[in-house]
C-alpha positions as CSV (number, residue, x, y, z in Angstrom):
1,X,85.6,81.4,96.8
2,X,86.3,77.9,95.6
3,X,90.3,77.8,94.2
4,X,88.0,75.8,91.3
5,X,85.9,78.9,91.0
6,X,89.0,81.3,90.4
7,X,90.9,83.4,93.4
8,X,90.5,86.5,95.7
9,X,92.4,89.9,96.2
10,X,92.2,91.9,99.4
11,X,92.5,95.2,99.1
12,X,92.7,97.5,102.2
13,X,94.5,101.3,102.6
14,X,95.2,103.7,104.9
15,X,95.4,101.6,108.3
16,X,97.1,104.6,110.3
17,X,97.9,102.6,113.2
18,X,98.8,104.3,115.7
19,X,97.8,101.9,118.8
20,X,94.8,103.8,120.0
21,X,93.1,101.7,116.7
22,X,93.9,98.3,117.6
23,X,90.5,96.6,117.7
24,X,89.4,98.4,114.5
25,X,92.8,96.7,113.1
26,X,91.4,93.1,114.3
27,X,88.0,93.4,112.7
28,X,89.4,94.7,109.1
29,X,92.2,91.2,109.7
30,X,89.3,89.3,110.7
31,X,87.6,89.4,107.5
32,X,91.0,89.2,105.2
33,X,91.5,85.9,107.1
34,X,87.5,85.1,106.2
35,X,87.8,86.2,102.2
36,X,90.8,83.5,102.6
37,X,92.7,86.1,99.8
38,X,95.4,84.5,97.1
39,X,96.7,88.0,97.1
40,X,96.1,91.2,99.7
41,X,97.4,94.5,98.7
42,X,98.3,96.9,100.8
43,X,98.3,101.2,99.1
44,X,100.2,102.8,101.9
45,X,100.0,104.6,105.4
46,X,100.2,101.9,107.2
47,X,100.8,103.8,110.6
48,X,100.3,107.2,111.3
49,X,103.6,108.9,111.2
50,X,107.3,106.5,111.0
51,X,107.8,107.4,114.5
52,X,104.3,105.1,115.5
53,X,105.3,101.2,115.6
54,X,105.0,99.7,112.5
55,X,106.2,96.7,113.5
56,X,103.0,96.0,116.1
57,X,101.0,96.6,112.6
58,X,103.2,94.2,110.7
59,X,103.3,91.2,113.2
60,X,99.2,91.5,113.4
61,X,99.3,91.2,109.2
62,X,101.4,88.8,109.2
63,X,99.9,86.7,111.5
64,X,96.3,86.8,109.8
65,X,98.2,85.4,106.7
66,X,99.6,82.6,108.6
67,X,95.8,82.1,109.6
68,X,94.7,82.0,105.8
69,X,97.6,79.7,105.1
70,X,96.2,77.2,108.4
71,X,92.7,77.6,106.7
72,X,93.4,77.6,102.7
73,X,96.5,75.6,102.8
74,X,98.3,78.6,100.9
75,X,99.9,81.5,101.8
76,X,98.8,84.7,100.7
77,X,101.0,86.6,98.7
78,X,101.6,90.1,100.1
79,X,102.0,93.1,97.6
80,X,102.2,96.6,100.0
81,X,103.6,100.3,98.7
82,X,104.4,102.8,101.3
83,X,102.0,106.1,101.7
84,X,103.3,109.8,103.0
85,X,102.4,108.7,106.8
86,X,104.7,106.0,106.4
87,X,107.6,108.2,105.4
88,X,106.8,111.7,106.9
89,X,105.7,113.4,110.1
90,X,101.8,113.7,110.3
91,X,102.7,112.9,106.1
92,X,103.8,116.1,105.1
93,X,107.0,117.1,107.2
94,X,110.6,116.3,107.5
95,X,112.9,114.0,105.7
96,X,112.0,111.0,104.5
97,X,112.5,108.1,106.9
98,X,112.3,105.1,104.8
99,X,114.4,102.1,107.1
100,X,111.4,100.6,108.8
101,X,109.2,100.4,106.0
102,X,112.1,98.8,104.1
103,X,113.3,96.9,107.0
104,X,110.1,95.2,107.7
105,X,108.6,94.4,104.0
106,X,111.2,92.0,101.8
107,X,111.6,93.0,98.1
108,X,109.5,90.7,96.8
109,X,106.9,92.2,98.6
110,X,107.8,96.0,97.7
111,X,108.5,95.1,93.9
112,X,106.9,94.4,91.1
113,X,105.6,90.6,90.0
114,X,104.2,88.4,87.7
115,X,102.6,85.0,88.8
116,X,102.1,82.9,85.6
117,X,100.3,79.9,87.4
118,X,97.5,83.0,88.5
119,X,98.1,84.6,85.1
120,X,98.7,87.8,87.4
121,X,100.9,90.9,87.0
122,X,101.2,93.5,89.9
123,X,103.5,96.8,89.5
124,X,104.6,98.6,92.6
125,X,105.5,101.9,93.1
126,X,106.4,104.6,95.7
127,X,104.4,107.7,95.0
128,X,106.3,109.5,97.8
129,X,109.5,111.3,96.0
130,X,110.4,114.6,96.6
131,X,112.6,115.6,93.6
132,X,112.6,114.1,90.5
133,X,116.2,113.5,89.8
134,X,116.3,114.3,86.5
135,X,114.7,118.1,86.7
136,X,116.5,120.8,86.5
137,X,117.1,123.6,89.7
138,X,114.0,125.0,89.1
139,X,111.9,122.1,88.9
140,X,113.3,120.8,92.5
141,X,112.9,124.1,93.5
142,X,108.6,124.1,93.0
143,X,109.1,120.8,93.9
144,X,110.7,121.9,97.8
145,X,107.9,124.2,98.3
146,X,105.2,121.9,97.9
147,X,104.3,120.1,100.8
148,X,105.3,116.8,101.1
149,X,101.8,114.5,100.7
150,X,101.9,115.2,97.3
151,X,102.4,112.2,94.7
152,X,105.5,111.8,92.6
153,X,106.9,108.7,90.9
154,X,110.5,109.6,89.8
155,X,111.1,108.9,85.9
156,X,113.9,106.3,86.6
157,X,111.1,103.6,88.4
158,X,109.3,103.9,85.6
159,X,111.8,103.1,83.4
160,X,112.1,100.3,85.3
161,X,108.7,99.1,85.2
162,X,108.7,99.8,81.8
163,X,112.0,97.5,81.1
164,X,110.3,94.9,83.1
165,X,107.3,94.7,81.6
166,X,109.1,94.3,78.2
167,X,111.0,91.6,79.3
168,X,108.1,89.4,80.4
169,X,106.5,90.5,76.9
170,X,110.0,88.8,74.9
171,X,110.2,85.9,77.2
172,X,108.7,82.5,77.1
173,X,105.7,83.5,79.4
174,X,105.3,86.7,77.1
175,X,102.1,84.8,75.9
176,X,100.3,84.5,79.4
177,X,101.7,87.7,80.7
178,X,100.2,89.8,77.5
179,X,96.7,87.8,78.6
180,X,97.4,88.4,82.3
181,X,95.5,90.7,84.6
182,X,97.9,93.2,85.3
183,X,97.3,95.4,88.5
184,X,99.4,99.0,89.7
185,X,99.8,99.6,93.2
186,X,100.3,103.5,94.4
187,X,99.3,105.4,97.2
188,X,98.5,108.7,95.3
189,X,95.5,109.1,93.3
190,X,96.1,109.2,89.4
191,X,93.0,110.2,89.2
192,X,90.7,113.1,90.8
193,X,88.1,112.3,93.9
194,X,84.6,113.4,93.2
195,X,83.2,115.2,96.2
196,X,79.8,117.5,96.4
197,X,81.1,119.7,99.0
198,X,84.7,122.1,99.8
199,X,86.6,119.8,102.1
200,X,88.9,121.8,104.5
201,X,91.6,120.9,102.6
202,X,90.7,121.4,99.4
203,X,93.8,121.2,97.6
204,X,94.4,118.9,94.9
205,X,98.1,118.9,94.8
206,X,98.3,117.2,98.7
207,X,96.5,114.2,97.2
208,X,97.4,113.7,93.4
209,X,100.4,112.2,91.6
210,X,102.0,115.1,90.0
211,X,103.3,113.0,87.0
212,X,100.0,111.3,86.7
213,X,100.4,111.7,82.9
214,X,103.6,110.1,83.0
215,X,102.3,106.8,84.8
216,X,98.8,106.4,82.6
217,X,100.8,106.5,79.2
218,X,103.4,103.7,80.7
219,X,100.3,101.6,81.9
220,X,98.2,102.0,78.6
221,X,101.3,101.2,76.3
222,X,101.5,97.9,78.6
223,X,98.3,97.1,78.4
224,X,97.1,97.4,82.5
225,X,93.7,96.4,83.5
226,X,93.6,98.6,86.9
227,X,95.2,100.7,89.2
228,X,94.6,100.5,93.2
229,X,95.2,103.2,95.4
230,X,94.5,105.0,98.3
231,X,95.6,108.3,100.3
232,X,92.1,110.7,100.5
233,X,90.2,108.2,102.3
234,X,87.5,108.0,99.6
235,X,86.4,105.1,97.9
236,X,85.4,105.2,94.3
237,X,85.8,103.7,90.9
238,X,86.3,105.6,87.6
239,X,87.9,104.3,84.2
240,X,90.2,106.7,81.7
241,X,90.1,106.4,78.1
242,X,93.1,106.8,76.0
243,X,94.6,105.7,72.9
244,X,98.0,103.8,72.5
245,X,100.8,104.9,70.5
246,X,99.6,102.7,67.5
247,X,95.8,105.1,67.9
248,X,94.4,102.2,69.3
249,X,91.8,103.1,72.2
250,X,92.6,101.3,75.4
251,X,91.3,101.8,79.1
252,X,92.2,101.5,82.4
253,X,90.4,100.8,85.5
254,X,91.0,103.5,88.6
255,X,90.0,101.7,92.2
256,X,90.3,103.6,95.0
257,X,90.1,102.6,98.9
258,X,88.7,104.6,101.7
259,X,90.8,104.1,105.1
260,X,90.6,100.9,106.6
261,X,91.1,101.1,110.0
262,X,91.7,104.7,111.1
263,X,89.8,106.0,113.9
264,X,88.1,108.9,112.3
265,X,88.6,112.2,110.1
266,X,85.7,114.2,108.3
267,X,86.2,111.5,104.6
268,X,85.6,108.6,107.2
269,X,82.4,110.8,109.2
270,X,81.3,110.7,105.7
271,X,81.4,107.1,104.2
272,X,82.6,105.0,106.5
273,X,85.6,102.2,106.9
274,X,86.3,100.3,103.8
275,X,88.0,97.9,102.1
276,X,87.8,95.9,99.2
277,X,87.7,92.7,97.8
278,X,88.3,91.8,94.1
279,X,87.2,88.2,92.9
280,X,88.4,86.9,89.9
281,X,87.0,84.4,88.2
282,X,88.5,81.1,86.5
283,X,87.7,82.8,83.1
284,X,89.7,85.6,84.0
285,X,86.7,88.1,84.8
286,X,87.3,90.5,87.5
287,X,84.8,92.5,89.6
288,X,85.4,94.1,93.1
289,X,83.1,94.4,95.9
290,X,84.0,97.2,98.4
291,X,83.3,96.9,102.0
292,X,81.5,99.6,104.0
293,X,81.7,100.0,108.2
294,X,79.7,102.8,109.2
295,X,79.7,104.0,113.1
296,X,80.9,101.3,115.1
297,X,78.5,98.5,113.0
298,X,80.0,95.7,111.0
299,X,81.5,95.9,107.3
300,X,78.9,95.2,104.7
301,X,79.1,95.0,101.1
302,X,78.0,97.7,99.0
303,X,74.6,97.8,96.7
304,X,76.5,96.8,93.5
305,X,79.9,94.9,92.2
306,X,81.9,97.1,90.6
307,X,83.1,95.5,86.8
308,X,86.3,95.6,85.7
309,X,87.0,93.5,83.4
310,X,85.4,90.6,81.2
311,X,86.1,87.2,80.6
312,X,88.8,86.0,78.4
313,X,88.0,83.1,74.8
314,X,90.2,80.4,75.1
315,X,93.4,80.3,72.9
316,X,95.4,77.0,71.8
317,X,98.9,77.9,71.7
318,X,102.4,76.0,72.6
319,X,102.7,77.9,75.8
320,X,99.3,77.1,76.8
321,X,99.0,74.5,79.6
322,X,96.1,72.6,80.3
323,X,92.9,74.7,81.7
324,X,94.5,77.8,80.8
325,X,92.5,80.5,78.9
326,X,93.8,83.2,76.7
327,X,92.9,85.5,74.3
328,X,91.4,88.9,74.0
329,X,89.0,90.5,76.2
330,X,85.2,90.7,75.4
């Protein structure tokens, strides 16, 4: 897309490298270097337990950004969260083992970030907590016996994001922040899959954020458009409803990428490889096309774009600069 015509996002989840993947790794790179992306987001798993070399994974993602920047002249900017493979034996067993991840990824690209020139917001969080440091015994207790794939975003992050989205609000880019299209990143699903059949693993818990609750009433009081995610290898799309604490209704946007690049489980024997690309547009429309690779043929584009958002009216205000646009959404 044109930088004229607005800017891309590529989305992609659930790589599980593991080195036996490797050529399935180059195709899903090859197109993120060919949607030349001002952002790629990255929801988690990005190998297939912490003990499989990230760092081969990182290099080849890395590099395909360096091939954008040749092409496009910019650097993409890199937003990634971690998922349960990244932290935990076959993501469900042991301690957490968090150095690589951290080692290899800078802050900026694990936090949270708002890119005024892009009138872009993106919150980041690790979905991958065992206890929830505030709870009492008991609470930690459940909380032990559960296995470990399960979501949880402690309550002190989102106090953070909370205190940081407040800040933006109150400072003198709280104009084209509130006007922004604002974007979560987790691994866990906030949301349920649909599915038409009993998978073998049929329980919820390994896949959803157990303080889902907790995250969608932050993210409606500030006003996010959508959240991405990944973790079932499922791709679908859904919007929740809710009203704010001043009983006005607001909605939210719930994207969800099937796995990328891994070689193959019953989800991917059932729709395919995916990723996804989201274009928005210089009037601050958004709409995603997701990405399908079924067998061993190429990745295709879906039947139908998936809306997200609309466009914006144009607002004249001090802080506005010069081909900006503000102002609610249609």
């Amino acid at each position: 897309m044109p930088q004229s015509d607005g800017f891309n996002i590529f989305h992609m989840s659930d790589l599980h490298f593991n080195g036996k993947n490797l050529e399935l790794l180059k195709i899903v790179l090859h197109h993120l270097v060919e949607s030349a992306p001002r952002y790629v987001f990255i929801t988690g798993d990005l190998v297939e337990g912490p003990g499989d070399d990230l760092d081969i994974a990182v290099t080849m993602i890395r590099n395909a950004l360096r091939d954008v920047e040749r092409s496009s002249g910019a650097l993409p900017i890199l937003k990634v969260v971690p998922g349960n493979h990244d932290f935990f034996y076959k993501g469900t067993y042991g301690m957490r083992r968090t150095w690589k991840f951290y080692r290899l990824f800078t802050e900026e690209e694990r936090g949270h970030g708002f890119f005024s020139d892009d009138m872009m917001a993106v919150a980041t969080f690790d979905s991958n907590q065992i206890f929830e440091p505030r709870g009492g015994i008991w609470r930690k207790a459940v909380q032990l016996m559960r296995a470990m794939s399960h979501g949880l975003i402690i309550e002190r992050d989102l106090d953070a994001f909370s205190e940081w989205s407040r800040q933006l609000r109150s400072s003198p880019e709280g104009d084209r922040y509130v006007q922004s299209f604002k974007v979560a990143l987790l691994h866990h699903h906030p949301m349920p899959t649909k599915y038409s059949f009993l998978p073998r693993m049929a329980d919820e818990s390994f896949m959803m954020l157990e303080n889902s609750g907790a995250l969608l009433y932050r993210l409606i009081q500030e006003d996010f458009d959508l959240i991405i995610h990944g973790h079932r290898h499922y791709p679908q799309f859904c919007r929740a409803v809710y009203k704010n604490q001043d009983g006005e209704e607001r909605s939210v946007g719930v994207l969800a990428c099937g796995s990328s690049a891994k070689k193959h489980d019953d989800w991917i024997r059932l729709v395919g490889h995916n990723f996804n690309i989201l274009r928005v547009s210089w009037d601050g429309s958004v709409h995603a096309e997701q990405y399908f690779r079924r067998s061993t043929g190429a990745f295709l584009p879906g039947p139908n774009s998936t809306f997200i958002r609309g466009s914006r009216k144009p607002l004249i205000s001090q802080t506005a600069r010069q081909g900006d646009w503000f102002g609610p959404i249609l």
